[in-house]
C-alpha positions in Angstrom: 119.9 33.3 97.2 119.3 36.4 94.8 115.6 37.3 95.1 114.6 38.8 91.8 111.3 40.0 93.3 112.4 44.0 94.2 113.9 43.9 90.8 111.0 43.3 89.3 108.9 45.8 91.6 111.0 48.8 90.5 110.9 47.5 86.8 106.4 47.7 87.1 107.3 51.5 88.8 109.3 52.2 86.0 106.5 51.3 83.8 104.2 54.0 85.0 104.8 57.8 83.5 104.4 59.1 87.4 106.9 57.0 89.0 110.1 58.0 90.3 111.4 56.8 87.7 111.0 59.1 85.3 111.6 62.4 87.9 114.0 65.2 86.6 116.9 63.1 85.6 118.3 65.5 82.5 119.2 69.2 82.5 116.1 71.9 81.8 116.4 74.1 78.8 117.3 77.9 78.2 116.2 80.4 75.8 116.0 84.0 75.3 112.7 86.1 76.2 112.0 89.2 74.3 108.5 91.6 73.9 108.0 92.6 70.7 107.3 96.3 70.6 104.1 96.0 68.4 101.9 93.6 70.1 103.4 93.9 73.4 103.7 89.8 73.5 106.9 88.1 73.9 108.4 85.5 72.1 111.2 82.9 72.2 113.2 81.6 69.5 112.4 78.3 69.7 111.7 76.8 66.1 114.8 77.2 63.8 115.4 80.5 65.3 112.4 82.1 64.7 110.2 83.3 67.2 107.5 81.3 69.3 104.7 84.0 71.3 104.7 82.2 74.7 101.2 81.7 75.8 100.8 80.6 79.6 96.7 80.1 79.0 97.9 77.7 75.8 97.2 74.1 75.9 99.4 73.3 72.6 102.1 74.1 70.1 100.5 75.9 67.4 102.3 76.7 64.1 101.3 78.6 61.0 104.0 76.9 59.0 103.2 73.6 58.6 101.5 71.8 55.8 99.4 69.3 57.6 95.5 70.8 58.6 95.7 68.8 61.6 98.9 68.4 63.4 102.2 67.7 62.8 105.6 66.6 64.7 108.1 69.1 64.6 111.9 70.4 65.7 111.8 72.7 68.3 115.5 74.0 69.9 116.9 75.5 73.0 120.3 75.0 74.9 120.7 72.9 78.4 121.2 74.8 81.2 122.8 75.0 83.8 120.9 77.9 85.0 123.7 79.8 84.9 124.9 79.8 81.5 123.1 78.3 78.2 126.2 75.0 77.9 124.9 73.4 74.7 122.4 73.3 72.2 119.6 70.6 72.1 116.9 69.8 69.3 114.0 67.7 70.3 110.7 66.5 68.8 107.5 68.1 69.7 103.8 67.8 68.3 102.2 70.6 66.9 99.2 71.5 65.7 98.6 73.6 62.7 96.3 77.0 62.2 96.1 79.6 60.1 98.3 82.9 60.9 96.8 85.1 63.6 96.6 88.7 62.6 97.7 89.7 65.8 101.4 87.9 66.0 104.5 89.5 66.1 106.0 89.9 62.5 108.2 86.7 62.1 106.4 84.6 64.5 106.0 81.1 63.6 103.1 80.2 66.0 102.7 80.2 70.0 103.7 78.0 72.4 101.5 77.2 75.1 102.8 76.6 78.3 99.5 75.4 80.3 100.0 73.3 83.2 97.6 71.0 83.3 97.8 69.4 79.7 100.2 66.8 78.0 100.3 68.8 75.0 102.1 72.2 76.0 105.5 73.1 75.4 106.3 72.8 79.3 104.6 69.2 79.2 106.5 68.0 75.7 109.7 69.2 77.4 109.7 67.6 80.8 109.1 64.2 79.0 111.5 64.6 76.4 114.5 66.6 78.5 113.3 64.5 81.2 112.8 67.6 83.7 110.6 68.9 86.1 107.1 70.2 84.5 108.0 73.4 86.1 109.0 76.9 84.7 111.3 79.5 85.7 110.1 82.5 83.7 111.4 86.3 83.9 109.6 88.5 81.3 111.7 91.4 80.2 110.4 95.1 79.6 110.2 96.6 76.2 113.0 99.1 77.6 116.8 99.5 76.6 120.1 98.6 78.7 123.7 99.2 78.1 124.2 96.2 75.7 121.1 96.5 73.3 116.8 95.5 73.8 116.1 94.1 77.3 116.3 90.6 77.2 114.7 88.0 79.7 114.5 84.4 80.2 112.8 80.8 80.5 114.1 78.4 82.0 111.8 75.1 81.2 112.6 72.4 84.0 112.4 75.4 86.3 115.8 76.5 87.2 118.1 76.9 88.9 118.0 80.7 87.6 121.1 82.3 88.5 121.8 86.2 88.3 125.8 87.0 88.1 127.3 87.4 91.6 123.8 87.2 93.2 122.9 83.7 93.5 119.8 81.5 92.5 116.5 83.2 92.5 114.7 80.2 92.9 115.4 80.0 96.0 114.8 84.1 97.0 111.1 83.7 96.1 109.3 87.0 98.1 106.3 84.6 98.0 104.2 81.1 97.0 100.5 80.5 96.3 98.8 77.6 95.0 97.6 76.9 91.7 93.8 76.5 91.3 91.7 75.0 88.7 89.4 77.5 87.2 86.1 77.1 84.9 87.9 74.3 83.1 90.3 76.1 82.0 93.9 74.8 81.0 95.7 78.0 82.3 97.8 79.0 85.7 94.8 80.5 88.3 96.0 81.9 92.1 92.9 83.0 94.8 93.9 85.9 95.7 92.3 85.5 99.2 92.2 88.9 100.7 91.3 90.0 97.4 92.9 93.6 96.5 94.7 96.3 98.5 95.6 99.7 97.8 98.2 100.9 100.3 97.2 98.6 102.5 93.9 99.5 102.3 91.3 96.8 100.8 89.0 97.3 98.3 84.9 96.5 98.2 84.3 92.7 99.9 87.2 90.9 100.9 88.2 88.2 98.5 88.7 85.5 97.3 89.3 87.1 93.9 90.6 84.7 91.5 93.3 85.8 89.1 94.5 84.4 86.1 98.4 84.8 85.3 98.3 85.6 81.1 101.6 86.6 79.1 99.0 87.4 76.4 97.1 90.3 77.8 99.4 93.6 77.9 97.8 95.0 80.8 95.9 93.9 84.2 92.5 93.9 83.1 89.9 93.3 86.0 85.9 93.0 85.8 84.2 95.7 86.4 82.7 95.2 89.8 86.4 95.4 90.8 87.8 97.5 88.7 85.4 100.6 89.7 86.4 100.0 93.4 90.2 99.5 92.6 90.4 103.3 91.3 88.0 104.7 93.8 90.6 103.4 96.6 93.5 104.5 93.6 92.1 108.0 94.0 91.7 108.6 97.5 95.0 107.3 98.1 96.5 109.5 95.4 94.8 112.6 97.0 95.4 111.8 100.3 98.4 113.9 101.2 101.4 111.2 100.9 101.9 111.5 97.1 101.8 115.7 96.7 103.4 114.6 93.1 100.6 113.0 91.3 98.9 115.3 89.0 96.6 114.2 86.9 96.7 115.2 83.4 93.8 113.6 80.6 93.5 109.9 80.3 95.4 108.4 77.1 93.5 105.3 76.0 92.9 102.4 77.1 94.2 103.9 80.5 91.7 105.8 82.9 94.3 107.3 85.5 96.8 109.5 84.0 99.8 111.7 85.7 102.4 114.4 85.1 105.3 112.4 84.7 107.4 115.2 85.2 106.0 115.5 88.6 106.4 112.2 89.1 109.7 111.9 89.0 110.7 113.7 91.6 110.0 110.2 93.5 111.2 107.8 91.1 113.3 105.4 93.3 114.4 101.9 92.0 111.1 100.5 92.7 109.8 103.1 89.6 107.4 106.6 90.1 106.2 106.9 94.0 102.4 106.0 93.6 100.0 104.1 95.5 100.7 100.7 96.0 98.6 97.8 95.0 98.4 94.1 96.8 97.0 91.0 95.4 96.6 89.3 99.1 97.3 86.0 98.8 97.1 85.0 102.4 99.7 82.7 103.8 102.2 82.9 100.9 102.7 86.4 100.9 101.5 89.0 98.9 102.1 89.8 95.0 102.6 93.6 95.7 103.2 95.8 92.5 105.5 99.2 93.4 104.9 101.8 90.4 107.6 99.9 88.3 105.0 97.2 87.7 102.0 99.9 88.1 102.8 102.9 85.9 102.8 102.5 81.6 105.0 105.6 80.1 102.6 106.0 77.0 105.2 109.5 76.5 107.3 111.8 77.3 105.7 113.8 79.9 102.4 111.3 80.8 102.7 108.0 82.5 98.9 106.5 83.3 97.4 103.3 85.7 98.6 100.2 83.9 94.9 98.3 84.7 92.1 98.5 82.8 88.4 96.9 82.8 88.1 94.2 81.3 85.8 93.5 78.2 82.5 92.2 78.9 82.7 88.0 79.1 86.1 87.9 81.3 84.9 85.4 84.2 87.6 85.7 86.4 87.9 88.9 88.7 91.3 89.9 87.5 93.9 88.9 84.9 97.0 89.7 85.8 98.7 91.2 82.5 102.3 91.1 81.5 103.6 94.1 82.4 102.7 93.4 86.1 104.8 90.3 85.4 107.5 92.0 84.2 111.3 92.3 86.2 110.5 89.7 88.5 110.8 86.1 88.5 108.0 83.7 88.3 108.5 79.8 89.1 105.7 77.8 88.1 105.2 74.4 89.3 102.9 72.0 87.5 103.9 69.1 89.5 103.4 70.6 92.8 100.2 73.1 91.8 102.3 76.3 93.1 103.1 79.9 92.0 106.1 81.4 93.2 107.5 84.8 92.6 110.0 87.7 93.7 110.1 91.2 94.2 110.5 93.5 91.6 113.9 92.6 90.5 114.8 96.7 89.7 114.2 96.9 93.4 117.7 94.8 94.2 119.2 96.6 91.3 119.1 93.8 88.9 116.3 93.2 86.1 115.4 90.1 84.1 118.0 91.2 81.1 121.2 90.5 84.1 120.9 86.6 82.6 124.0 85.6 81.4 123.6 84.2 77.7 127.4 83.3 77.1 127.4 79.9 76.0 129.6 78.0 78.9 133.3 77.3 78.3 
């Protein structure tokens, strides 16, 4: 005789918003990535075209358009995925709060989309329950640089991939290293230990970690406190003058950057991994090292001068380093909520691809 009792047990799982139930069941979302040149923040355009600034320390949707002084439930768009081409588009409902226009977003923005893990309010939260995806992102910020078809573009992939690069296979899956996630100071954002703390050229700096380092697409440039940041250069400068990088002359510092070079000289060793300078280690311990090559290190602020892309932070920063976007930048990051994990390439100019090799073609 039919027993309706395991019927019955998977309909109560169902019930609950952390069964298996509701796991990734749909396909995760697409959209374009770009940096606007002004405020070095990048944006998707995720609300009737018009761009969002993508905030991984935000804990909500935050529009300056909307009438309400509290909240409101908007239409937000992208197009499913398939992580190799966008295939269609998709509007969904997302709530928003509503504040007054920052002086500091890109022209055109129409508010910021937070993508903190651990809240039910962020753009990565709202999509995995609508889409029905993993509350995992596959992101791959873009530089503010030129290639052969236009601006450097890169890409989000919210769900969390695949992420597939023409003729080279899912990225995802290439990952040069994982770390996990750790709750910081109560705050909603993405947090690694960087356990070994920092290395320059394989060299250590002051006490060995744990350092802890927060990820932000907000803040242009690593900035670290300053009881790291002093011994950071003083191993930058030794390492510099130590014979292996005859190249580096240093030239006066260009604001808000201490360490300046001759970029001239520079280039005699510029290699697909950028200028041939010191490099610099975040040691994460077991899951590898985030290393930064001087493609992620070294800002051209002109022609002839390219300077140390850190800086110290301002007085109040509690953690010992945030890592900045441009050390983000040409490589892919997958963030998993679910599983509390960071994982992360190489720099992707190293393999000869970058972040703007996405193909946007809408599928056949």
């Amino acid at each position: 005789m039919w027993n309706p009792k395991p019927l019955l047990l998977v309909i109560s799982l169902c019930i609950s918003a952390l069964s298996p139930c509701t796991a990734a069941t749909g396909k995760p979302l697409v959209s374009a990535v770009t940096k606007d040149a002004a405020t070095s923040l990048y944006t998707a355009p995720l609300k009737a075209g018009s761009p969002l600034v993508l905030d991984l320390s935000g804990a909500v949707i935050s529009l300056t358009t909307c009438s309400s002084t509290t909240g409101t439930v908007t239409t937000l768009t992208a197009n499913a995925t398939n992580g190799a081409n966008p295939l269609f588009p998709v509007s969904f409902p997302a709530t928003a709060t509503c504040a007054p226009r920052q002086p500091n977003l890109p022209a055109g923005a129409a508010g910021v989309a937070g993508l903190a893990p651990s809240t039910q309010s962020s753009l990565l939260a709202q999509v995995a329950r609508t889409q029905r995806v993993a509350k995992k992102l596959a992101l791959c910020l873009p530089s503010d640089g030129k290639t052969t078809s236009g601006n450097s573009v890169g890409v989000a992939i919210y769900g969390g991939g695949p992420l597939i690069f023409p003729d080279r296979g899912d990225f995802t899956t290439q990952l040069a290293g994982t770390a996990p996630l750790v709750g910081f100071s109560g705050s909603p954002g993405y947090f690694v230990s960087a356990t070994g703390g920092i290395a320059v050229e394989g060299s250590r700096i002051g006490k060995p970690g744990p350092l802890v380092v927060e990820l932000s697409t907000t803040t242009p440039y690593t900035a670290l406190r300053p009881d790291v940041y002093g011994p950071l250069v003083k191993a930058w400068d030794k390492a510099a003058s130590g014979g292996s990088f005859p190249w580096m002359q240093r030239v006066a510092a260009v604001a808000p950057f201490e360490r300046c070079y001759n970029s001239t000289k520079l280039s005699v060793s510029l290699s697909l991994l950028g200028y041939g300078v010191p490099g610099i280690d975040l040691v994460l311990g077991s899951g590898g090292n985030y290393s930064i090559s001087g493609g992620n290190s070294m800002v051209q602020v002109n022609s002839n001068t390219a300077c140390l892309g850190f800086v110290k932070a301002a007085s109040g920063q509690t953690a010992a380093a945030v890592l900045g976007g441009f050390q983000m930048e040409n490589r892919l990051l997958v963030l998993d909520a679910e599983k509390r994990t960071l994982g992360f390439t190489l720099f992707l100019n190293g393999v000869g691809l970058s972040c703007s090799n996405f193909n946007f073609t809408l599928a056949a």
